[in-house]
C-alpha positions as CSV (number, residue, x, y, z in Angstrom):
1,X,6.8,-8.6,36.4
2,X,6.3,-7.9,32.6
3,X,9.9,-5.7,31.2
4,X,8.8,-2.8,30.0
5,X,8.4,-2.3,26.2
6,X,12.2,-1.1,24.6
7,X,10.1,0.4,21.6
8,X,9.1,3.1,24.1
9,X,12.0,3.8,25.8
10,X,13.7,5.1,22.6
11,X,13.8,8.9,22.4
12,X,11.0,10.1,19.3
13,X,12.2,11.8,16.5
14,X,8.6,14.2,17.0
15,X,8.4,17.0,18.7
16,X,4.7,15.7,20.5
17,X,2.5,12.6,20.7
18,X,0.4,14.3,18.3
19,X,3.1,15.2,15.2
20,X,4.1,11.3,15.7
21,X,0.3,10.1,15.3
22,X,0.2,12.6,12.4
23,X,3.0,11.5,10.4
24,X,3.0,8.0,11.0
25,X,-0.5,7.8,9.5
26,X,1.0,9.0,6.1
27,X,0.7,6.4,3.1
28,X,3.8,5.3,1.2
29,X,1.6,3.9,-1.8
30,X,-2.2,5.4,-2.7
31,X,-2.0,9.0,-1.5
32,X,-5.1,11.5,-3.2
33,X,-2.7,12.8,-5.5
34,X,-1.8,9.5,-6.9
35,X,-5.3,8.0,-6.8
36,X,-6.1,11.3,-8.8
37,X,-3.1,10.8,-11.4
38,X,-4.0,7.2,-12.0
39,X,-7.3,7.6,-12.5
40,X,-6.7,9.9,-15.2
41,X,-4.3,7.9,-16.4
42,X,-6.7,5.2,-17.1
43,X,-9.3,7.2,-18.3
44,X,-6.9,8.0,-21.0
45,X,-6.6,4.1,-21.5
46,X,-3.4,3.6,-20.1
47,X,-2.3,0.5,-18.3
48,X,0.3,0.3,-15.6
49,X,2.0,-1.1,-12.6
50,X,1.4,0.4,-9.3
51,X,4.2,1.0,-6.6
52,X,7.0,-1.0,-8.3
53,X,10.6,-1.4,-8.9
54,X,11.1,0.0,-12.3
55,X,15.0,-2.0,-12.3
56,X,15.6,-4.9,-9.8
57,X,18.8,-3.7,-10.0
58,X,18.4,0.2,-8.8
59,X,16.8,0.1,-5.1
60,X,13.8,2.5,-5.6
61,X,9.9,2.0,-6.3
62,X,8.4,4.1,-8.8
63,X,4.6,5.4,-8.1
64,X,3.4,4.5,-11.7
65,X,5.2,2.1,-14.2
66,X,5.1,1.2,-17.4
67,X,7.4,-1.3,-18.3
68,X,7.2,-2.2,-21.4
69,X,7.8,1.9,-22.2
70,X,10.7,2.2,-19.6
71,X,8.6,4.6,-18.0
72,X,8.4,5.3,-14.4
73,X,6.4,8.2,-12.3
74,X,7.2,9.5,-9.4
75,X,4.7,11.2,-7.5
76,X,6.1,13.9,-4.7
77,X,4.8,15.3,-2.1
78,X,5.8,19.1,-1.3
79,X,6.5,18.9,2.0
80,X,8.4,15.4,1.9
81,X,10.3,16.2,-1.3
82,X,10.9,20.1,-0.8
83,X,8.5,22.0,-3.4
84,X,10.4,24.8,-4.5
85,X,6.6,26.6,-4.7
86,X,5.2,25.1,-1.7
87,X,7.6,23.8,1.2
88,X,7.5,25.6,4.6
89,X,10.0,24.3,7.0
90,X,8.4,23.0,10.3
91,X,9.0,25.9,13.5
92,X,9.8,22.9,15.4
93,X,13.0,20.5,14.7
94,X,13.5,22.9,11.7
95,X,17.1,21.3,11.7
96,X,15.8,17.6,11.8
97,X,13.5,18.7,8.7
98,X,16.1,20.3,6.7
99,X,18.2,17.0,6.6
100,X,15.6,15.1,5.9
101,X,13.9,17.0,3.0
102,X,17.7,17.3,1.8
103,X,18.1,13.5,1.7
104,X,14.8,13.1,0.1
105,X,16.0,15.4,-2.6
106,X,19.4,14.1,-2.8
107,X,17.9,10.3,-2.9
108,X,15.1,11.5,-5.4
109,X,18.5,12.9,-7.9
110,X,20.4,9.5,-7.3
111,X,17.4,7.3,-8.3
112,X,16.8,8.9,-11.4
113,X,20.3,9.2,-12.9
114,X,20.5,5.7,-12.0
115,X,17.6,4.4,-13.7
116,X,17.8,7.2,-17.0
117,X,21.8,5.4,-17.4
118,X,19.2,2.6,-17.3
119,X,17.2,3.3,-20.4
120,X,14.2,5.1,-18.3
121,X,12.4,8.3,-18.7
122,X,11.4,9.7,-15.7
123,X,8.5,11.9,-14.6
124,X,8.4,13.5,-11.4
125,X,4.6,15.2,-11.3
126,X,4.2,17.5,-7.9
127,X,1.5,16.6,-5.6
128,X,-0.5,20.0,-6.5
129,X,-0.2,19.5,-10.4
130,X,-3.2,19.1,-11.7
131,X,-3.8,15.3,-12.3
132,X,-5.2,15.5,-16.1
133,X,-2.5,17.7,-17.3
134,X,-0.1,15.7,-15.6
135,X,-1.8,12.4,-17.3
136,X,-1.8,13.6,-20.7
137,X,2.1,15.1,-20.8
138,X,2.6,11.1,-19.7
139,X,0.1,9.5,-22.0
140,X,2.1,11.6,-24.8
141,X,5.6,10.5,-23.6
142,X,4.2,6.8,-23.2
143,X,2.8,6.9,-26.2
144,X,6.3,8.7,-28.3
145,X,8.2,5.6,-26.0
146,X,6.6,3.2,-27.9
């Protein structure tokens, strides 16, 4: 007789088979908004490193890099990162949510200090900002870091 499978027998963190399928299907690297911010970004003719550790020493991956500039781009979503325009807590596991939005915001501080006592510049660019603005404020900063 087969054991049964210990992954299921854990208690889920969602509240429903259908918020689990949901937000396990969310992207860590190529979301819309930053297929949208680096495409603009290489319109403008601007070369980069995708989804990599700015500093091997600080434990974080950047969105967008540009290393020779000591530039890295972080690109948040509202709901994960708390959008002060756009966040809604969830109804359901509201107090699950809040401590994990908090942590996200906490982590997101931590990571940049540590990498600007680094040397970087850091741009934070909100998943509803609208990608060419957001690439030309960068191509101008990438361009002054050189």
């Amino acid at each position: 007789m087969a054991s049964p499978d210990p992954r299921r027998a854990v208690e889920s963190w969602a509240s429903s088979p259908a918020v689990r399928r949901s937000m396990r299907a969310n992207r860590r690297r190529d979301t819309g908004p930053e297929l949208r911010l680096r495409s603009a970004l290489h319109a403008l003719g601007l070369r980069f490193r995708v989804d990599r550790r700015p500093d091997v020493a600080i434990p974080c991956r950047a969105d967008v890099v540009f290393s020779r500039r000591r530039v890295a781009v972080f690109v948040d979503g509202c709901f994960w990162h708390g959008c002060p325009t756009h966040y809604a807590a969830p109804s359901t596991n509201g107090s699950y949510w809040a401590a994990k939005v908090e942590g996200n915001r906490r982590r997101d501080a931590a990571t940049a200090a540590a990498l600007e006592a680094a040397g970087w510049q850091i741009v934070r660019v909100w998943e509803h900002d609208d990608a060419a603005r957001a690439a030309q404020a960068i191509d101008a900063l990438v361009r002054r870091a050189g």
